[in-house]
C-alpha positions as CSV (number, residue, x, y, z in Angstrom):
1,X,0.0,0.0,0.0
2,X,2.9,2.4,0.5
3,X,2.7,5.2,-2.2
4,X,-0.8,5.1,-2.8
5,X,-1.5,4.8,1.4
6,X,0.4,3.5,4.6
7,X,-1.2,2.2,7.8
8,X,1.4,3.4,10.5
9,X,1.7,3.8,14.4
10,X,1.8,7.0,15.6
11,X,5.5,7.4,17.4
12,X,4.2,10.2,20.4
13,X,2.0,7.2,22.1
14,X,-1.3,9.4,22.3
15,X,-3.3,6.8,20.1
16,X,-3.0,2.7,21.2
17,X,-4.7,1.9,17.4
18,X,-3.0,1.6,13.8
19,X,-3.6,4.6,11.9
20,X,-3.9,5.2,7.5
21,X,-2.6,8.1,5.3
22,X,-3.8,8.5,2.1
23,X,-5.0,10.8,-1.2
24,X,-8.8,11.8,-1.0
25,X,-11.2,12.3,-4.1
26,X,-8.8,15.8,-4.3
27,X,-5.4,14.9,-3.7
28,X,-5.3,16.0,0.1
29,X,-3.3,13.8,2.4
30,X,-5.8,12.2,4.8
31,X,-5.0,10.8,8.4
32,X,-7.2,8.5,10.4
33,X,-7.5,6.2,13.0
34,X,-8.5,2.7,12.3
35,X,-9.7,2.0,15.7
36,X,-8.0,-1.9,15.8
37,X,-4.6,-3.0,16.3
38,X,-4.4,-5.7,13.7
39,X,-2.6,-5.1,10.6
40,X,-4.8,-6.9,8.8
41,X,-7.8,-5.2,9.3
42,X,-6.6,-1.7,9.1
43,X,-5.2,-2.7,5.3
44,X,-8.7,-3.5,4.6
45,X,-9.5,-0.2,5.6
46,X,-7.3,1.7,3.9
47,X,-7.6,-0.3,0.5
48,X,-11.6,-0.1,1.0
49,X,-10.6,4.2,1.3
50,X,-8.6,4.0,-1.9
51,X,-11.0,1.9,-3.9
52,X,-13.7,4.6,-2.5
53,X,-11.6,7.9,-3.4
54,X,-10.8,6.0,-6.9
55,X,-14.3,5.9,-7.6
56,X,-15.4,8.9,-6.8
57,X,-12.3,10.8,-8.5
58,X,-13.3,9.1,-11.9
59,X,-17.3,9.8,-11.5
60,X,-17.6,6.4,-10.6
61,X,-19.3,7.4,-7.4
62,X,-20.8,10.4,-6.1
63,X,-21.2,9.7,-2.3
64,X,-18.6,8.6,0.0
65,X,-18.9,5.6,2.3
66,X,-16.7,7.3,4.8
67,X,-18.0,7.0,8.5
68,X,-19.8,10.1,9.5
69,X,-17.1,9.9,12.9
70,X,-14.4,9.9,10.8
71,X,-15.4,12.8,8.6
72,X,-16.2,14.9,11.5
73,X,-13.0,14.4,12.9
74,X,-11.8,15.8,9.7
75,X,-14.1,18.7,9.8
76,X,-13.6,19.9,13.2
77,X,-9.5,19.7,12.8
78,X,-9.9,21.7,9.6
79,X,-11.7,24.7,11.7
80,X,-9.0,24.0,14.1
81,X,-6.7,25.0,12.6
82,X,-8.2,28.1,11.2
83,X,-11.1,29.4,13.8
84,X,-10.9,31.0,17.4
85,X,-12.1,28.7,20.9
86,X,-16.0,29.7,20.6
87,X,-16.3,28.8,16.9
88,X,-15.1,25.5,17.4
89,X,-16.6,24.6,20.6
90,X,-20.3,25.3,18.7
91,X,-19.3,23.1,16.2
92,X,-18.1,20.5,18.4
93,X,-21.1,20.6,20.4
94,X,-23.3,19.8,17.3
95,X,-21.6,17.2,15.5
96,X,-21.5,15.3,18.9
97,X,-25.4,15.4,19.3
98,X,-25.7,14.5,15.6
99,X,-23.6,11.8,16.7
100,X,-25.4,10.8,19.2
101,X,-28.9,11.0,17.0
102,X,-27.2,8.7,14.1
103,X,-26.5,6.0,16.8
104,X,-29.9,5.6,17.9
105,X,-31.4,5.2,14.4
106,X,-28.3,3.0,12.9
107,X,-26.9,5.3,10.9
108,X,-23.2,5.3,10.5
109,X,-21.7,6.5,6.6
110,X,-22.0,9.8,5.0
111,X,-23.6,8.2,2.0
112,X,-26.5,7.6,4.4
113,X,-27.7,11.0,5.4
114,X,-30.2,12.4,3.9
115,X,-32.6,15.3,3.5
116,X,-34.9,12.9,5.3
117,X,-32.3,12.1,8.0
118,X,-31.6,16.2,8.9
119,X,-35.5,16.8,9.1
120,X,-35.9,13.9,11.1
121,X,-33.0,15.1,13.7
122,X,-34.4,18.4,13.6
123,X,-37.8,17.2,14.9
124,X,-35.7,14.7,17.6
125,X,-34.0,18.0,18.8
126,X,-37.7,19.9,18.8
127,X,-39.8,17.5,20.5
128,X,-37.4,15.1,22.4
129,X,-34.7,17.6,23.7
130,X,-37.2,20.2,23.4
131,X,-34.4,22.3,22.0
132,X,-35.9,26.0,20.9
133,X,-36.5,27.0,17.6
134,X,-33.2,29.2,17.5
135,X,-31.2,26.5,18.8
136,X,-32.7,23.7,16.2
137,X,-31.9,26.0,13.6
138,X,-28.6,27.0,14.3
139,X,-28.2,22.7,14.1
140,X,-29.8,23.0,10.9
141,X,-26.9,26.1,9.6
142,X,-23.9,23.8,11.2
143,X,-24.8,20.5,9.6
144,X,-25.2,22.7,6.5
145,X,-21.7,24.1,7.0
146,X,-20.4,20.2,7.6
147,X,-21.2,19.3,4.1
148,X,-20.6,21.9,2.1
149,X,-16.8,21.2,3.5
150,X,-17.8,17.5,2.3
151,X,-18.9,18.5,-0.8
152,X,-15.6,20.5,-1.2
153,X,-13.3,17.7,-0.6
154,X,-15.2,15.1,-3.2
155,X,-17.1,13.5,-0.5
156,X,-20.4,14.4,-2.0
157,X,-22.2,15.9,-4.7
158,X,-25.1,17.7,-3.1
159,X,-25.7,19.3,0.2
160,X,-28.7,16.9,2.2
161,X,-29.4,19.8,4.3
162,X,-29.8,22.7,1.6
163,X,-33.5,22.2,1.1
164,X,-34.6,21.6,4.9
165,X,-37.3,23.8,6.1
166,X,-35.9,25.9,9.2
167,X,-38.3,26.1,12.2
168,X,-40.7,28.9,12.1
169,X,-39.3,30.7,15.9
170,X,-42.0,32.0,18.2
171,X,-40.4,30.7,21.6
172,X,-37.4,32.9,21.1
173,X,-35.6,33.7,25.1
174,X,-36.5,37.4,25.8
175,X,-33.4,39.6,25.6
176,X,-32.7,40.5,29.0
177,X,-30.7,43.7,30.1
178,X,-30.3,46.3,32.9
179,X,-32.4,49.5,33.0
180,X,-30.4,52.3,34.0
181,X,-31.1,52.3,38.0
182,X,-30.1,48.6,37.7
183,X,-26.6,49.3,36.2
184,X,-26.0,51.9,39.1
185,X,-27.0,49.5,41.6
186,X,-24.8,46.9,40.1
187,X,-22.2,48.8,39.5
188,X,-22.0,50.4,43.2
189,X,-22.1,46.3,44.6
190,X,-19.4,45.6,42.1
191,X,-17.1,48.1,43.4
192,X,-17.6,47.6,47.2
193,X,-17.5,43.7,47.2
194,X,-15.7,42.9,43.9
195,X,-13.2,45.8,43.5
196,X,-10.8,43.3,41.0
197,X,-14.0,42.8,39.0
198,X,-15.3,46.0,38.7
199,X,-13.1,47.3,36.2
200,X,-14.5,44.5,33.9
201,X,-18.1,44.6,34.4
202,X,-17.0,48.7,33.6
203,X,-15.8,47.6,30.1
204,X,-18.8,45.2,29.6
205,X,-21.1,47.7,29.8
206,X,-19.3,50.7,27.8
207,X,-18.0,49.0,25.3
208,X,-20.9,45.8,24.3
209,X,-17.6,43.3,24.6
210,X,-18.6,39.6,23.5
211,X,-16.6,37.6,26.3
212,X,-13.8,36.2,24.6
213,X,-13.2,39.5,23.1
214,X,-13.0,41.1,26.3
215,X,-10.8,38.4,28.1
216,X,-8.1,38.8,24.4
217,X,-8.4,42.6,25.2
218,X,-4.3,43.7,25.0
219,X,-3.1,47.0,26.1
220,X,-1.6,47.3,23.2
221,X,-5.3,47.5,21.6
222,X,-5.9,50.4,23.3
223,X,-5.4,54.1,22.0
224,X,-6.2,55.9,24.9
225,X,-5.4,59.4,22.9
226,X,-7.8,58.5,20.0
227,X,-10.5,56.8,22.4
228,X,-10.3,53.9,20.2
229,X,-10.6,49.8,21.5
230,X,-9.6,47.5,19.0
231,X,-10.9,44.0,18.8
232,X,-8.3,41.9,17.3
233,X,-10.6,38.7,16.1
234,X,-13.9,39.9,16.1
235,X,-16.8,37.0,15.7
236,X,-17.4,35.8,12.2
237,X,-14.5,38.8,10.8
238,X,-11.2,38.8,9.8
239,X,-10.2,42.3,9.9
240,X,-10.3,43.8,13.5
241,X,-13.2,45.8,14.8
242,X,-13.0,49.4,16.8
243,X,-14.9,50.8,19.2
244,X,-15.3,54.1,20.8
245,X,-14.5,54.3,24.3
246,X,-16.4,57.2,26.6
247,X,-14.3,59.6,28.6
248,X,-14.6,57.6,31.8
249,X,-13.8,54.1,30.7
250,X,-10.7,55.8,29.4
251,X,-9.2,56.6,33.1
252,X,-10.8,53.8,35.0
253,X,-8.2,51.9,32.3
254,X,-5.8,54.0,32.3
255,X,-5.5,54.0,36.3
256,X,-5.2,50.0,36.1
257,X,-1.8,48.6,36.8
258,X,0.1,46.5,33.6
259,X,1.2,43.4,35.0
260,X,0.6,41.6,31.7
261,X,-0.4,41.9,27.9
262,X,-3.7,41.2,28.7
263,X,-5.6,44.2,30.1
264,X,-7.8,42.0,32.3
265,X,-6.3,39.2,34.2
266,X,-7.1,36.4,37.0
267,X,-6.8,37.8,40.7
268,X,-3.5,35.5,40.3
269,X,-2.1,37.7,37.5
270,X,-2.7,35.1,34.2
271,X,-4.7,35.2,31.6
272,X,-8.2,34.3,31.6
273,X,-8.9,31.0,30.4
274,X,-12.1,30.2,28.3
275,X,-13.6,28.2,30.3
276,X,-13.6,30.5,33.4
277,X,-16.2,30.4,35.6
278,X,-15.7,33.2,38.7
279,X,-16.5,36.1,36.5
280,X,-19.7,34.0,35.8
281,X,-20.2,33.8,40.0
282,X,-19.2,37.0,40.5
283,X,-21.5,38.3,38.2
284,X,-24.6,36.1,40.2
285,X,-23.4,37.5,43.4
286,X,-24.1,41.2,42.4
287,X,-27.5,40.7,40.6
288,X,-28.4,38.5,43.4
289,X,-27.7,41.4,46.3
290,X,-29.4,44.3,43.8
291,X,-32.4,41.4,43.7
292,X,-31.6,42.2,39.6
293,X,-34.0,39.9,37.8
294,X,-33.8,41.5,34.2
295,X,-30.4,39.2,33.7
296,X,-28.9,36.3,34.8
297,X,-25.5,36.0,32.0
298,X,-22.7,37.5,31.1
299,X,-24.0,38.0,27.5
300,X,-26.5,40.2,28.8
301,X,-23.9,43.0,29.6
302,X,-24.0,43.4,26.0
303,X,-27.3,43.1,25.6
304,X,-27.6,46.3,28.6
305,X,-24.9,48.1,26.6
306,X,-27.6,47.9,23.1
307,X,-30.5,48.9,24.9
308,X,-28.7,52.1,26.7
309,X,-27.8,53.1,23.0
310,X,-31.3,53.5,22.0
311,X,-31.9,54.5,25.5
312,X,-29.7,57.8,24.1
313,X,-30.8,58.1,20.8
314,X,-28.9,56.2,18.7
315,X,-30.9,54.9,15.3
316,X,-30.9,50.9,14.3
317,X,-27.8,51.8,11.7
318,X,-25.6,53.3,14.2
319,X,-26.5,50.9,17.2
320,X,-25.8,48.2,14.3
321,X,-22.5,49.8,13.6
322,X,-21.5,49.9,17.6
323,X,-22.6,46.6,18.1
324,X,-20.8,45.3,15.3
325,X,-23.7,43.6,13.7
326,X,-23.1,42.0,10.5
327,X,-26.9,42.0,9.8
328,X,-29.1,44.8,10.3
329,X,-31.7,42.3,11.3
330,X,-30.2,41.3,14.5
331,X,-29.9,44.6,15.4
332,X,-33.8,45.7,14.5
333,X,-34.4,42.3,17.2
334,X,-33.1,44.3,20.1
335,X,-34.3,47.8,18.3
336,X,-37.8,45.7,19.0
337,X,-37.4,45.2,22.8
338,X,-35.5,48.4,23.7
339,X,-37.6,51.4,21.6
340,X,-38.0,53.8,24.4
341,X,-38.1,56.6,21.9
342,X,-40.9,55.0,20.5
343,X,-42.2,54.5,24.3
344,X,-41.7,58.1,24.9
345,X,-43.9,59.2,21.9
346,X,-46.4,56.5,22.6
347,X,-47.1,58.4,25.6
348,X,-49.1,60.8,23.7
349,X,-52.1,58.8,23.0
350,X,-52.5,59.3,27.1
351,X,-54.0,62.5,26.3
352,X,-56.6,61.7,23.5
353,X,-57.2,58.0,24.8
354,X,-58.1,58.7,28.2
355,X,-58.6,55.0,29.9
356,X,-60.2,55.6,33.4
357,X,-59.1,53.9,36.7
């Protein structure tokens, strides 16, 4: 098999099985486990994956038996290698429930799912997991992603989820945020019984931070002259976002001490890890002594930072443009909840509806 393929053991002692290289439908080198330690089993593999790539090189074939484990490995290493901790961690959460659903209806090989398998796991996620719509959806956009990158590397000719209806979303979670008195009273607990802390829930609030933006935050992304914060790998971008810092962020930043390239670190000095949890606990502390109910998550710091925007007077475009919203639509969904200018002039109709008590 050498030349075309090889079945090898790995030399750094991190896998106990035989593993195969070879040339996919598109001349990329593949890796993969063969999950057994006989030789002769993992040749069978690897001729039955050059027989399969053969075929489907020369037209022969247009769906790849390939097990759907042992593309998805190949997926997730590919966005790996190229996307940040939260893109990746979304799409390994998906294609481990998809998993999960193929097991228990004996499905296994790519070749196997189909537009009738997608709609079918989108109904399991529904009515079994009882999954919102937004959630089941966002399944729906992954598994779309997954095969377009199958598509692209010969494994199949057309997309099974492409036609698959999304699910019409009236549960959506209300957007939750802090009215103006509730940011004071948060803000005055944060500083007396957090003091470390407070700086960040600051920055949360004046700037609409997504978390791992905020916990990447260098000094050397700040231009305290210009007022500028620069977000190095903003979500879904690959040019770096700014954002306009107000007068008082400026010296509550300036006045912290640089003990590291990271603006905000652990009480011990390093970096914040991704999967940190006390700024989480923290945060449940405060809303929990302001007896805040409007929010109970991080996120919703940037949620609170939209609705004050509107709260001043920004339009959709400009609150679209500060949140960094590549689609005006998800912008006109908080525009929906948080319209006190509308409120405001709403008011009006008190004087020619007059509604007794």
């Amino acid at each position: 098999m050498r030349g075309l393929g090889e079945v090898y053991k790995r030399t750094d002692g991190r896998s106990p099985f035989l593993w195969i290289k070879y040339y996919d439908a598109n001349g990329k080198r593949r890796r993969e486990s063969t999950g057994t330690m006989d030789k002769k089993m993992a040749e069978q593999i690897l001729k039955r994956r050059l027989l399969e790539f053969d075929s489907l090189r020369n037209g022969l074939k247009t769906e790849s038996d390939m097990p759907y484990e042992v593309f998805s490995e190949q997926f997730l290493r590919h966005y790996k290698a190229r996307y940040g901790f939260e893109t990746v961690k979304s799409h390994t959460s998906i294609v481990n429930e998809f998993k999960r659903f193929l097991n228990l209806i004996g499905v296994s090989l790519l070749s196997e799912i189909t537009p009738a398998i997608i709609n079918k796991y989108i109904t399991y996620l529904r009515e079994a997991k009882k999954n919102r719509a937004n959630t089941c959806n966002n399944h729906l956009k992954n598994l779309h992603t997954q095969f377009t990158f199958a598509i692209n590397n010969g494994l199949l000719t057309k997309n099974p989820a492409k036609d698959c209806p999304k699910v019409e979303v009236n549960d959506a979670k209300p957007k939750g945020a802090l009215s103006a008195d509730d940011i004071q009273r948060f803000l005055k607990i944060a500083r007396k019984r957090y003091p470390f802390y407070y700086p960040i829930y600051c920055t949360f609030l004046s700037t609409g931070l997504r978390f791992t933006e905020l916990i990447n935050l260098k000094w050397v992304d700040l231009d305290f002259e210009g007022k500028i914060l620069r977000v190095m790998k903003p979500k879904g971008k690959k040019k770096p976002d700014y954002i306009s810092m107000p007068d008082d962020l400026v010296g509550l930043l300036k006045s912290l001490p640089r003990k590291s390239e990271y603006v905000f670190t652990s009480e011990k000095g390093a970096p914040f890890s991704y999967r940190t949890r006390k700024l989480i606990r923290r945060l449940k502390k405060i809303i929990e002594e302001a007896e805040i109910k409007s929010i109970s998550t991080i996120h919703e710091l940037r949620h609170t930072y939209c609705s004050q925007l509107f709260n001043i007077g920004f339009s959709t475009r400009e609150a679209q443009r500060a949140m960094r919203h590549a689609d005006l639509n998800i912008t006109e969904g908080y525009a929906h909840i948080f319209m006190p200018e509308y409120n405001k002039k709403i008011k009006r109709l008190d004087k020619v509806v007059k509604i007794g008590t």
